[in-house]
C-alpha positions in Angstrom: -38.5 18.7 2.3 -36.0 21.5 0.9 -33.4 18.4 0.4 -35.8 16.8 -1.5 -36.9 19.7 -3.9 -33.5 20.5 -4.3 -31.6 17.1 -5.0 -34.5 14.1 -5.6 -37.7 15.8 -7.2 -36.8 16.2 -10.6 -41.0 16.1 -11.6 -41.4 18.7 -9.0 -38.3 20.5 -10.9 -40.1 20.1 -14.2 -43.4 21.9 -13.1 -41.6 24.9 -11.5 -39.4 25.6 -14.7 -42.6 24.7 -16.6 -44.0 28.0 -14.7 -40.7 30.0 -14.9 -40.8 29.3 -18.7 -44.1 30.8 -19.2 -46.3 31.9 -15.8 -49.3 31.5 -17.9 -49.6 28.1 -18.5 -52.7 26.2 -17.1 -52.3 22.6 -16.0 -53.4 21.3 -19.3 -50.7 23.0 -20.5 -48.3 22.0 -18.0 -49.1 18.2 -18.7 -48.3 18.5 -22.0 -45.2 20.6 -21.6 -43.5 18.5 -18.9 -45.2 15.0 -21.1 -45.9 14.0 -17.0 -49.3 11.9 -15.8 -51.3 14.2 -14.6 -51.4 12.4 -11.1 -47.7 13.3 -10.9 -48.3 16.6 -12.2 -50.8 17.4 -9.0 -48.4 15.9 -6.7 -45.9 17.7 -7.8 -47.8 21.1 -7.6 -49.0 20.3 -4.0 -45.2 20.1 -2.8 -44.3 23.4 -4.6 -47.4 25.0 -2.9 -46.1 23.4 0.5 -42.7 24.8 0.1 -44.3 28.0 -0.9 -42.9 28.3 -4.8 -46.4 28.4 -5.9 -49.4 30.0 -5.4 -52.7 29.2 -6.9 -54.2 31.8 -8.8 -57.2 29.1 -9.6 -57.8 25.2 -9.7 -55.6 25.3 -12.6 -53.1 28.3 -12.7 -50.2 28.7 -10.3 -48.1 32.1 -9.8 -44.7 30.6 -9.1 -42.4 32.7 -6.3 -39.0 34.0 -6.8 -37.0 31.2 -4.9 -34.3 33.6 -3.6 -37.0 35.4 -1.1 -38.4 31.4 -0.3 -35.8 29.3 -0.4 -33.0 31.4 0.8 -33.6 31.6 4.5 -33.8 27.9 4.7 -30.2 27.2 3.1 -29.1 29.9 5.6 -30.8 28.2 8.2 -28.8 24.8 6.7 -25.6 26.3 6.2 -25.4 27.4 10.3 -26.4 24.3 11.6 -23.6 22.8 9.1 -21.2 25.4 10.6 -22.0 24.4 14.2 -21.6 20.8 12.9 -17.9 21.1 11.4 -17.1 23.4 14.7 -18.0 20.0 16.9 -16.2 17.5 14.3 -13.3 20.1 14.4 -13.2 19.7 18.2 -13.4 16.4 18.1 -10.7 15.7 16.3 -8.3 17.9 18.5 -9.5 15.8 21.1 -8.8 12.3 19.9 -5.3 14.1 18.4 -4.2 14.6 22.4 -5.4 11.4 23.0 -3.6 9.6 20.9 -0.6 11.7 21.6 -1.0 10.8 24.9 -1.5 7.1 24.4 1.6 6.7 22.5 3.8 8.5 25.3 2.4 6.5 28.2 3.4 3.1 26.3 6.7 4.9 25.9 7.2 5.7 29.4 5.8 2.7 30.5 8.0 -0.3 28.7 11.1 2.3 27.6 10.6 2.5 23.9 8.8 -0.9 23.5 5.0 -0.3 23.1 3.4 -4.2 23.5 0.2 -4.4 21.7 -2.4 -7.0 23.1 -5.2 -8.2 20.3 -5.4 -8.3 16.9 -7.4 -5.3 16.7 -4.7 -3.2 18.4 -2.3 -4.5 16.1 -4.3 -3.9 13.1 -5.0 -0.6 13.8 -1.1 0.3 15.2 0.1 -1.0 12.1 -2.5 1.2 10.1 -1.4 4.4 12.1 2.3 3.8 11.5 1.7 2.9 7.3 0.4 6.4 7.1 2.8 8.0 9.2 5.6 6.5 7.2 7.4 8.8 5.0 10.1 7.1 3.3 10.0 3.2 3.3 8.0 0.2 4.8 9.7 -3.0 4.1 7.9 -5.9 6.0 8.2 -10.1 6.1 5.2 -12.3 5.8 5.8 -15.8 6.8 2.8 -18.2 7.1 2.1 -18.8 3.3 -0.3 -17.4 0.8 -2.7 -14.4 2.4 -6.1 -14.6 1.7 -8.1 -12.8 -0.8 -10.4 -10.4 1.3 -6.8 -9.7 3.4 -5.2 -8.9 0.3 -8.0 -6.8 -1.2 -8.3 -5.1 2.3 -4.6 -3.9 2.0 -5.0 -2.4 -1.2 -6.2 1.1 -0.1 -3.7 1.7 2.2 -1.0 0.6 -0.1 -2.4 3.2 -2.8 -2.1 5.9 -0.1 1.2 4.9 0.8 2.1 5.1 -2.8 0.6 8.6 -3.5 2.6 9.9 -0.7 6.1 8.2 -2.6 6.4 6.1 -0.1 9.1 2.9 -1.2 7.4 -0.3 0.0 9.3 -3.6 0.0 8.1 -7.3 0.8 9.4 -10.6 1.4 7.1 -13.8 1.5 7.8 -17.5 1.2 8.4 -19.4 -1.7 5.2 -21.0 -1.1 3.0 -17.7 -2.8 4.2 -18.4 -5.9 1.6 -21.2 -6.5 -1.1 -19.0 -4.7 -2.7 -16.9 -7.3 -4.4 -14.0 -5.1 -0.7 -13.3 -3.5 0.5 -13.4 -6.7 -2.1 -11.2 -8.7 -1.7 -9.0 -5.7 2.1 -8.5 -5.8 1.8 -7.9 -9.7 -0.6 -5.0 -9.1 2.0 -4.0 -6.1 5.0 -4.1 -8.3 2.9 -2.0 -10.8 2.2 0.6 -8.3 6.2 0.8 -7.9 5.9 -1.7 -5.2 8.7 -4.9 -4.9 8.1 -8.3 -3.7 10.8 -11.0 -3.4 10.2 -14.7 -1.7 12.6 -16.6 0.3 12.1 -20.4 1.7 11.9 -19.4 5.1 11.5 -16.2 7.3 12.6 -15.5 11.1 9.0 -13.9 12.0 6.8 -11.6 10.8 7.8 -7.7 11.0 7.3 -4.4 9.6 9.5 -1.6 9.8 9.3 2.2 8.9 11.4 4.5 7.9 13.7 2.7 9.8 12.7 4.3 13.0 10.3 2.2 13.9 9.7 -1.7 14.2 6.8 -4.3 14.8 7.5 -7.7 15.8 5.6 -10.5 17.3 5.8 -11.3 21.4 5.9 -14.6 20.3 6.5 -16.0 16.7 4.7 -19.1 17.8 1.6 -17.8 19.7 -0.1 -14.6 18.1 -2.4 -14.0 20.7 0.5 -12.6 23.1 0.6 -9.6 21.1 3.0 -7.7 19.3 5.7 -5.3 20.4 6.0 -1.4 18.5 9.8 -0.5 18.9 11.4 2.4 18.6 15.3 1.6 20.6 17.7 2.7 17.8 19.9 0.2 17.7 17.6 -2.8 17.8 15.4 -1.1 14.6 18.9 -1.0 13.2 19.5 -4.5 14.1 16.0 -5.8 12.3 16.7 -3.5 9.4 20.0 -5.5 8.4 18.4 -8.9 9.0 15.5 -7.5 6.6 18.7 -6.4 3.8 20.7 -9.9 4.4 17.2 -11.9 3.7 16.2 -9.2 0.9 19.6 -9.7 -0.9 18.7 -13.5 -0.8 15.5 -13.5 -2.1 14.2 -13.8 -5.9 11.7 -11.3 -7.4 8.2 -13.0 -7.2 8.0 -12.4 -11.2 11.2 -14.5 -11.9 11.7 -18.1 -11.7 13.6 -19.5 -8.8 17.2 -19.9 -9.1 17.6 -23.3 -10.3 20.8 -25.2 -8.1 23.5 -26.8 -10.2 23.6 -31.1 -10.4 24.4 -32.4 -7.3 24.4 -29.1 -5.5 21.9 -28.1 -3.0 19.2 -25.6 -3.7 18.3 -22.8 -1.2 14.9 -24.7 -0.3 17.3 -27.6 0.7 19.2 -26.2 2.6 16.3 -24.5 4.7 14.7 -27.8 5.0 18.0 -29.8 6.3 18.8 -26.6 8.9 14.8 -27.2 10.4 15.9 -31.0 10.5 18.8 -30.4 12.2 17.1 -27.9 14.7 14.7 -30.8 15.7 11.5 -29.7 14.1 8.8 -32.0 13.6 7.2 -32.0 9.9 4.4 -30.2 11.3 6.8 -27.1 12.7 9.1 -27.2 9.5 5.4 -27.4 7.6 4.5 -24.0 9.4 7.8 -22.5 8.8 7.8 -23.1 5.4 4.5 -22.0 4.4 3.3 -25.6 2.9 1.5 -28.4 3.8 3.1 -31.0 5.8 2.2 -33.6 2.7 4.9 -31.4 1.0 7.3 -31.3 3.3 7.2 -35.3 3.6 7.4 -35.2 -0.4 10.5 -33.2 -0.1 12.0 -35.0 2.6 12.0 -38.2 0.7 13.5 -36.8 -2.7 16.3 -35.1 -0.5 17.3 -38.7 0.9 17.1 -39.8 -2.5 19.3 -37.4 -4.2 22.0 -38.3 -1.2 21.6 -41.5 -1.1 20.3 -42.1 2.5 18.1 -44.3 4.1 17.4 -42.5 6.7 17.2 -38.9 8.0 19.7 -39.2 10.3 22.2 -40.7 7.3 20.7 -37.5 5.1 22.2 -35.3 7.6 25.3 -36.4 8.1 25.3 -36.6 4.2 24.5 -33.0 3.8 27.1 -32.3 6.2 29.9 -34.4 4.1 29.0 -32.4 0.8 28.7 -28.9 2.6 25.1 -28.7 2.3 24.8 -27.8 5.8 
């Protein structure tokens, strides 16, 4: 009831300054100095005279109390139990602090420096942990095409903090985001926040890695729900930090136009599609890869074989191998 008083009873507020202001006043006049309904005006009296702040005199003058002797004792009374609450939350924290400190060296001692993640959970909230433990840089791929909305919007706070704490965050996505306008909108406000976001046609698999000391990279690029692997060996973060520079250096700034390929040279793109040809990919795998529909990939296909001339894909290879394309 003191909560309420104190924080959501302004009529209740009213009458007891109404008082403070002049002790005197009779009900008639505290109706027409507070302009209440005099319904309100009772109620609110009745609370003050539970909580002890007033004190009938008669049916219609009140002698209000000084609030330090009334009120006082309660707030203390607050104030401990908050005390004994921040003691447990403080313990608490300790606890899950060990835990967690614990946690991290049995998966060290367990697979050598390789921590495998199972669930998507587990890897959402590894990868949350290790954002805000970063310091200097996160750089990260994102195959699979344009992320969605709520994803994108969900990111957003922990990119801020990441951000306030000057941390340099660099991204590569597919080609594919450029015609995907919440990836887009998103790496604007990214770039704004110091952020930078290049595309490439194709990435190797989706990774993040901080301050170059630690890496995440899937079990299995083809089959999520094996899990992910946190990695800490030196050399192999080293490893995946100068694929992520050779890729970087190739891609364009999402804000610029592609690089446009001279006449009768191939384009990046192309060269991306005919390697995935030459691999043995299906449309539907190159599709994947790729970021676009498998529609596009077909559309592609057949203006490749047109521009060398082929009949078939089989001919378009050997083409693109004649002219150095491949």
């Amino acid at each position: 009831m003191l909560d309420e008083f104190l924080e959501s009873d302004p009529q209740a507020l009213r009458v007891y300054r109404s008082l403070l202001d002049n002790p005197s006043r009779t009900l008639e006049e505290i109706l027409q100095y507070t302009g209440l309904p005099e319904q309100d005006v009772k109620a609110a009296v009745g609370r003050l005279t539970d909580l002890s702040l007033l004190s009938p005199v008669t049916d219609t003058t009140f002698l209000p109390m000084n609030p330090e002797t009334v009120l006082r004792p309660a707030l203390r009374r607050r104030e401990a139990e908050l005390d004994t609450e921040r003691a447990h939350l403080t313990r608490q924290q300790a606890t899950v602090a060990e835990l967690t400190a614990e946690y991290a060296a049995l998966g060290l001692r367990h697979t050598g420096g390789a921590e495998h993640l199972v669930g998507v959970d587990a890897v959402r909230t590894r990868l949350e942990q290790l954002s805000r433990d970063a310091v200097h840089e996160v750089c990260t791929f994102t195959p699979g095409g344009a992320v969605s909305a709520a994803g994108l919007e969900s990111a957003r706070p922990l990119d801020e903090e990441s951000f306030g704490r000057g941390v340099r965050m660099r991204s590569v996505y597919l080609d594919s985001v450029r015609n995907d306008y919440a990836t887009s909108e998103y790496a604007t406000w990214l770039t704004s926040m110091g952020g930078q976001v290049r595309t490439v046609p194709a990435l190797p698999m989706r990774m993040i890695i901080c301050d170059r000391e630690v890496a995440v990279v899937p079990v299995n690029s083809e089959d999520s729900r094996q899990g992910a692997l946190v990695i800490r060996y030196h050399g192999v973060v080293r490893a995946l930090a100068e694929l992520f520079e050779l890729v970087w250096a190739q891609g364009v700034p999402l804000g610029e136009g592609s690089r446009p390929a001279a006449e009768n040279e191939a384009s990046e793109r192309d060269r991306v599609l005919l390697k995935l040809l030459s691999e043995g990919m299906t449309d539907q795998g190159i599709a994947r890869k790729l970021g676009l529909s498998v529609r596009t990939i077909r559309r592609l296909m057949s203006d490749l074989m047109k521009r060398l001339d082929a009949q078939s894909r089989f001919e378009a290879g050997a083409e693109a191998v004649r002219r150095g394309w491949l």
